[in-house]
C-alpha positions as CSV (number, residue, x, y, z in Angstrom):
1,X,95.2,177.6,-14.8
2,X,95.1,180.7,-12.8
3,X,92.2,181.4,-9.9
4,X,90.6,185.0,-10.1
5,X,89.4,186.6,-6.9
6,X,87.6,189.5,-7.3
7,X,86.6,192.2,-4.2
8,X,82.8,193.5,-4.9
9,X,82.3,197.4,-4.1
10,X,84.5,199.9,-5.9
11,X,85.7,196.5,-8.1
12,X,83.9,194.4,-9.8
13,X,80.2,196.3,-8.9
14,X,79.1,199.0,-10.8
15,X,78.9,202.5,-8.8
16,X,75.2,201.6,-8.2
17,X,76.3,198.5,-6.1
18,X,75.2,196.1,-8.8
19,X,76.7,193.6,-11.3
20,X,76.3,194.8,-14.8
21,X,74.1,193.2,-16.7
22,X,77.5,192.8,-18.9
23,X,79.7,191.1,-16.4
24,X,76.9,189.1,-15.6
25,X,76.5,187.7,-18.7
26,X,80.9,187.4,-19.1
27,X,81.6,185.7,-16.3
28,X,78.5,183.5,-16.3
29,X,79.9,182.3,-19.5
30,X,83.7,182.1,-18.6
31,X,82.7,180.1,-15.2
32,X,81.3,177.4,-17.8
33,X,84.2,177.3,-19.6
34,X,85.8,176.3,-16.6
35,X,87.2,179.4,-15.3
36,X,88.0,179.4,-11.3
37,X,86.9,182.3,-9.9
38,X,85.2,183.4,-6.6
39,X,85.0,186.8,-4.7
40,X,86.3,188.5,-1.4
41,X,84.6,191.1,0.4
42,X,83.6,192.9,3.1
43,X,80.3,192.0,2.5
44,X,78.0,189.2,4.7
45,X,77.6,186.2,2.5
46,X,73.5,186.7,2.5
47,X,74.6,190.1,0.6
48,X,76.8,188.0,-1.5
49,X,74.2,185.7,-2.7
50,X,71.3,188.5,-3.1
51,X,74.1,190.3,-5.5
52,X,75.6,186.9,-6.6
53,X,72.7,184.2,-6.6
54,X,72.8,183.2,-10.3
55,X,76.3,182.9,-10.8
56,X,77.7,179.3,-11.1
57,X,80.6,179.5,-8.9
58,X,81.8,176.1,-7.7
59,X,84.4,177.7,-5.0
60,X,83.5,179.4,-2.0
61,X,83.3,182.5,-1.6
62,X,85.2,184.8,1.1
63,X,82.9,186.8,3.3
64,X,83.2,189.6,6.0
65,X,86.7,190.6,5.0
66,X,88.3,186.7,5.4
67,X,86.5,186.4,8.5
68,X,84.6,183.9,6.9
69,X,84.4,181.4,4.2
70,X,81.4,180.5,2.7
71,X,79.0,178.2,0.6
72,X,77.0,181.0,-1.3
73,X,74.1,178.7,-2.5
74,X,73.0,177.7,1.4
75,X,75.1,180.5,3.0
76,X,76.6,177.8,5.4
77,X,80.4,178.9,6.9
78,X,83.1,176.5,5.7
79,X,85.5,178.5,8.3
80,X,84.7,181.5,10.9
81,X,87.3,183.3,12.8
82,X,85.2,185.6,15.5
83,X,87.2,187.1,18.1
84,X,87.9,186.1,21.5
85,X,85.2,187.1,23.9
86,X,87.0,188.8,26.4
87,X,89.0,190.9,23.6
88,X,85.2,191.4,21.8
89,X,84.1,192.8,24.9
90,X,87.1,195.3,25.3
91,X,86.5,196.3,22.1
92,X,83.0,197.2,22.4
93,X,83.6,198.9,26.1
94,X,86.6,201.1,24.2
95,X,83.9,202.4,21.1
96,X,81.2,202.6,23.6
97,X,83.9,205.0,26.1
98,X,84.9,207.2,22.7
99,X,81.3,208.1,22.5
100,X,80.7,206.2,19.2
101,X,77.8,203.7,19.0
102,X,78.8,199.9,16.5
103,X,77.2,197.6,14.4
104,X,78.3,194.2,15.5
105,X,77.7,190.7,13.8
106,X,78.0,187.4,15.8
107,X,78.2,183.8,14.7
108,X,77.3,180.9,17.4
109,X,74.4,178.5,18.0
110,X,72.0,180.9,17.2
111,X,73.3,181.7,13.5
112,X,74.2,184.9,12.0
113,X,72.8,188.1,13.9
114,X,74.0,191.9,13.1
115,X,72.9,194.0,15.8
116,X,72.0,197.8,15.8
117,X,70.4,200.5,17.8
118,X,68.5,203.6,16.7
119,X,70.7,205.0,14.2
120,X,72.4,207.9,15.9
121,X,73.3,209.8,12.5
122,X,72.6,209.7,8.7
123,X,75.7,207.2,7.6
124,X,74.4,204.8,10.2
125,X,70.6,204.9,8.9
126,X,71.5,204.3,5.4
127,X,73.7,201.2,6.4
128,X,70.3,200.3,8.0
129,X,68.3,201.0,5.0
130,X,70.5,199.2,3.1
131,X,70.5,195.7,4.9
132,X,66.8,196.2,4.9
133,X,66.5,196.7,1.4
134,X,69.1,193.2,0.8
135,X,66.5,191.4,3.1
136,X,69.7,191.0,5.7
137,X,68.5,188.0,7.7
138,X,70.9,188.8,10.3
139,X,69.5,192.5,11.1
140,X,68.2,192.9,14.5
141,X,67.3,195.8,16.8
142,X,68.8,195.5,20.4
143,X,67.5,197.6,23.5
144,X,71.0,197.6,24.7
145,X,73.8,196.7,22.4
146,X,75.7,195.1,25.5
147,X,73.1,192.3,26.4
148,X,73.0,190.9,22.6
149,X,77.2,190.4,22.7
150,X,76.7,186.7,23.9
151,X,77.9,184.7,20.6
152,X,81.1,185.3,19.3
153,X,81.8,188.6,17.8
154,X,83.1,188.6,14.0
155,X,82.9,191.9,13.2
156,X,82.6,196.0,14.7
157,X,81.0,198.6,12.1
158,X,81.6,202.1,13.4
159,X,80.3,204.4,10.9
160,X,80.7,208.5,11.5
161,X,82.7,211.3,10.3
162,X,86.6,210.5,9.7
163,X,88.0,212.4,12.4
164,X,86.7,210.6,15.2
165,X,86.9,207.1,13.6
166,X,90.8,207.7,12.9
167,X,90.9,208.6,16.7
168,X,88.8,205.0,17.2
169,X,91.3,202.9,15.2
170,X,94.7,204.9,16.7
171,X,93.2,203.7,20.0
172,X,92.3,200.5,19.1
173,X,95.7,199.4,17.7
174,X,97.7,201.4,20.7
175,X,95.4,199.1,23.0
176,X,95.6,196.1,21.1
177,X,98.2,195.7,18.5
178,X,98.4,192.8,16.5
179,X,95.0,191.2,17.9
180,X,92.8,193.0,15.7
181,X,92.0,193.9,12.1
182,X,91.3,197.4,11.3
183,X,90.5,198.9,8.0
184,X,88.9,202.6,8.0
185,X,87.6,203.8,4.5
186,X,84.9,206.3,3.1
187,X,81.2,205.1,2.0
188,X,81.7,204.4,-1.4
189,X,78.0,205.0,-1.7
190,X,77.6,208.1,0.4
191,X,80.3,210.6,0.4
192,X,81.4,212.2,3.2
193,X,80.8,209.0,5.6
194,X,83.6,206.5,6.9
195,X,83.7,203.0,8.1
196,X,85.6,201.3,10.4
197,X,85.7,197.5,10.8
198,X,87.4,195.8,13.4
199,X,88.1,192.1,13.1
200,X,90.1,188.9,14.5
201,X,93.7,189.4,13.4
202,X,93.3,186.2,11.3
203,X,90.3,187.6,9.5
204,X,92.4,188.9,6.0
205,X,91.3,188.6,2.8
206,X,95.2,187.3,1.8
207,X,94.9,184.6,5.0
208,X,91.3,183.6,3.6
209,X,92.5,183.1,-0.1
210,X,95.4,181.1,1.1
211,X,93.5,178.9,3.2
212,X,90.8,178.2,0.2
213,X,93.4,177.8,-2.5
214,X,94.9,175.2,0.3
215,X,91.6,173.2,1.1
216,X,90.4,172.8,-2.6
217,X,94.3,171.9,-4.1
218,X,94.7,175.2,-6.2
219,X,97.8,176.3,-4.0
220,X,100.0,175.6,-7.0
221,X,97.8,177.9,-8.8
222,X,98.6,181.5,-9.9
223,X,96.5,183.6,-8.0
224,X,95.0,187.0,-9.5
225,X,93.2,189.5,-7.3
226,X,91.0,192.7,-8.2
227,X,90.9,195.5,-5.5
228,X,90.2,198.9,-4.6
229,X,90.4,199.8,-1.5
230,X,92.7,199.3,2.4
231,X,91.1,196.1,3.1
232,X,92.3,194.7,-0.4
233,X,96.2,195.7,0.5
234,X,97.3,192.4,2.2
235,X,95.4,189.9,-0.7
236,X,97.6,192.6,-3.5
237,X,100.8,191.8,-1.9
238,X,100.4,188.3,-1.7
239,X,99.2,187.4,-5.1
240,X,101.1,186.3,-8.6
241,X,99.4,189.4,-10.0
242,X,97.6,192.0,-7.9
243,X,95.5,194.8,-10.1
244,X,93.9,198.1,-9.0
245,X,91.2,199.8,-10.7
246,X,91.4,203.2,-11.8
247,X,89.2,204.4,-8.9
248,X,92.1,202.9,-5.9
249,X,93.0,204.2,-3.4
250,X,96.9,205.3,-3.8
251,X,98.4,203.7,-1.4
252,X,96.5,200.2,-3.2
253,X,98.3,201.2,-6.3
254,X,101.5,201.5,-4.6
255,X,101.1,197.3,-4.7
256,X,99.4,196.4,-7.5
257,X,101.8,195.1,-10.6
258,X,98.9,196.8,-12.9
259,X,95.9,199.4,-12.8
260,X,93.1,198.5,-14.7
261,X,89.9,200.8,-15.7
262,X,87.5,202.1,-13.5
263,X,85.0,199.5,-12.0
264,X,82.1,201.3,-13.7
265,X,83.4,199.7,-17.4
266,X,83.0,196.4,-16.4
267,X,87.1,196.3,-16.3
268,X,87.6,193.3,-14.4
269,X,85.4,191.6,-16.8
270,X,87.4,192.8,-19.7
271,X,90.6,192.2,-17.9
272,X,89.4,188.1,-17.0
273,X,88.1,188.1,-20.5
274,X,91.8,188.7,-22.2
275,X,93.7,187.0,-20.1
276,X,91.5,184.1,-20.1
277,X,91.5,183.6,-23.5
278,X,96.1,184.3,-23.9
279,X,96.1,181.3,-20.9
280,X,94.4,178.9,-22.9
């Protein structure tokens, strides 16, 4: 049997940010058939579920961009890999000295927590609104961003025009190399604004699929992956089968063995659907 991991936005959601009511109704099927499939994303688990709830998936799913891997029922962590706090805090004091202002989320003995300031320009409210509108139970609003780094730091959000985030993340990997995870792309929802995420180098979605596929016996499995964007590289080159949508990036498509439709025709679906039913 082959396992199916799936990214969410620009892949298996709809441009809206939804799941169609069609690949909904496909997979939920499929998954009772037996079908082995679970998700990796950039998103927080909570978002996950709130996107995800109804689907029976009996693996994990892979959160924060293989920082994490999660229960999506409870929203427990099976693994986190946050950063070291003397690199988190170099980090921040580097962002913080380019005259940019992060979103950071932390996971320690007091949970989940994304913290945020007054939003200092439109791409950074709408990432507010947003969590708002997912009922993010992690959201909170700091005084000073530098008293609430206390628990370890899983993730940096920057989010701003491209030209000074690609000045961020050539600074960020001159400084600190191999230590981090960086992976700049444009808002999928609102053109013209970037993100960049900076991560644990062990945070990968590729590391985090390997690492599930270890701990539930699938290793033996053929893996197939669904991507569309930088962060999706790393999990394309290490699978059986790695396949782009339509709407990829190049350079994603550089690595895939196959492009696929765009992720606004349910293509994943379609593609799971068929090659589901030549498997058995």
């Amino acid at each position: 049997m082959t396992l199916y991991v799936s990214d969410l936005d620009g892949t298996l959601l709809d441009r809206s940010g939804r799941l169609s009511d069609r690949t909904r109704t496909g997979l939920t099927r499929l998954l009772d058939e037996g079908l082995l499939f679970t998700v990796a994303s950039a998103r927080h688990v909570s978002s996950i579920r709130h996107l995800l709830g109804d689907l029976p998936l009996r693996l994990p799913v892979i959160s924060t961009n293989g920082a994490c891997i999660s229960e999506m029922a409870t929203c427990k962590h099976e693994l986190v890999h946050a950063m070291e706090p003397a690199l988190a805090q170099e980090v921040f004091a580097l962002i913080v000295r380019l005259g940019l202002t992060p979103f950071f989320a932390t996971h320690g003995p007091r949970g989940d927590h994304l913290f945020h300031i007054e939003a200092q320009n439109h791409g950074q409210q709408r990432f507010i609104e947003e969590r708002i509108a997912n009922r993010d139970p992690r959201l909170r609003r700091a005084e000073r961003l530098q008293d609430e780094l206390i628990d370890p730091a899983v993730t940096f959000v920057v989010v701003d025009r491209e030209g000074p985030l690609q000045a961020l993340e050539a600074e960020i990997e001159t400084r600190f190399g191999e230590r981090v995870e960086c992976h700049l792309a444009d808002d999928l929802y609102l053109p013209g604004w970037f993100w960049l995420t900076v991560h644990d180098r062990r945070a990968t979605k590729d590391q985090a699929i390997k690492t599930l596929a270890e701990r539930y016996g699938l290793h033996e499995r053929e893996i197939v992956v669904f991507g569309d964007q930088i962060n999706d590289v790393g999990m394309m080159r290490a699978a059986h089968r790695g396949i782009a949508m339509a709407n990829a990036i190049d350079e994603l498509k550089r690595h895939a063995h196959q492009v696929i439709g765009h992720h606004d025709e349910d293509s994943v679906l379609r593609f799971i659907d068929a090659d589901w039913a030549r498997g058995r």
